[in-house]
N, C-alpha and C positions, 0 to 999 in steps of 0.2 A: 779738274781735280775732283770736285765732287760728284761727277759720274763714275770716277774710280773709285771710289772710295764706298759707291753702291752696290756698284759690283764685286765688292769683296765683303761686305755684308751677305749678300746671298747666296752667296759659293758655302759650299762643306766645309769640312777642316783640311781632309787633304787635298782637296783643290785650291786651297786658303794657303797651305803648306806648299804645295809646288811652285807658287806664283811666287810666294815672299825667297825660297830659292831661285828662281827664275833672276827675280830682280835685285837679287845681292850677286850672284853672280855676275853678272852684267854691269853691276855698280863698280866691282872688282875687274875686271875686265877678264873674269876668269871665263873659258871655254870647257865648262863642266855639261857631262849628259846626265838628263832625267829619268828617272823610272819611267815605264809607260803605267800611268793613271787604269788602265783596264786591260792589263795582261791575262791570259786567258790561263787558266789551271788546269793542268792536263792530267795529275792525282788530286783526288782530296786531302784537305788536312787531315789528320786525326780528330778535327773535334768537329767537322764539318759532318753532316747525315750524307747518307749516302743515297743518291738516287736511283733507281735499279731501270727505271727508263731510259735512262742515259747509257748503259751498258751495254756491251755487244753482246754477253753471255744471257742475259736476261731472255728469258722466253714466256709467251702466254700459251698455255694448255686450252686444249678442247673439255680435260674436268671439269664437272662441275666443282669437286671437292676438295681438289687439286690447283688451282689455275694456272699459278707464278712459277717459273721454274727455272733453275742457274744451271744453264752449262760446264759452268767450270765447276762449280762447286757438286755436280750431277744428280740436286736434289730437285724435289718439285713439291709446294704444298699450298697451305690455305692462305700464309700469308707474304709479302714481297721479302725476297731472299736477306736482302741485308739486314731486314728485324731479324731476321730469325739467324742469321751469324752473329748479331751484336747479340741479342739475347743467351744465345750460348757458349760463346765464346769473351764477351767483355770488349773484344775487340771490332771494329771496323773492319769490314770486307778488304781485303788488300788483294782481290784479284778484281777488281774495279776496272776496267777497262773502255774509256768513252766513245761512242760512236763516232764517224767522222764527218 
């Protein structure tokens, strides 16, 4: 008992939360499924930053002055495309597309 009870001091919240689901269910005799713990995200949120190395559209130039440049979006400049869409647009890159 007291090694259980250590091991859910050092667990997170939501690994603290799936377990105390886990075992009411079970107490229940209930056959319920769990979220998976580390699902992978295939858009970002809206409030997430966006990474432009992760993208397929994302290209590095031979520029000096130039370097970074989006394919989709068909520009090229000084700095990684999705500052400069959030910068003038307000919004996140929503042609985001991750590598596979």
């Amino acid at each position: 008992m007291l090694q259980f009870i250590i091991i859910i001091i050092n667990m997170d919240n939501l690994s603290k939360k799936l377990l105390l689901k886990t075992l009411s269910t079970q107490a229940l005799g209930v056959n319920a499924k769990l979220p998976a713990a580390s699902a992978k995200k295939s858009k970002p949120d809206s409030n997430d930053k966006i990474n432009c190395y992760l993208c397929i559209h994302f290209h590095i130039t031979w520029e000096r002055k130039f370097p970074y440049s989006c394919r989709a979006h068909g520009f090229k400049g000084p700095q990684i495309p999705s500052v400069v869409v959030f910068t003038s647009s307000g919004e996140q890159c929503h042609l985001f597309t991750p590598k596979n």
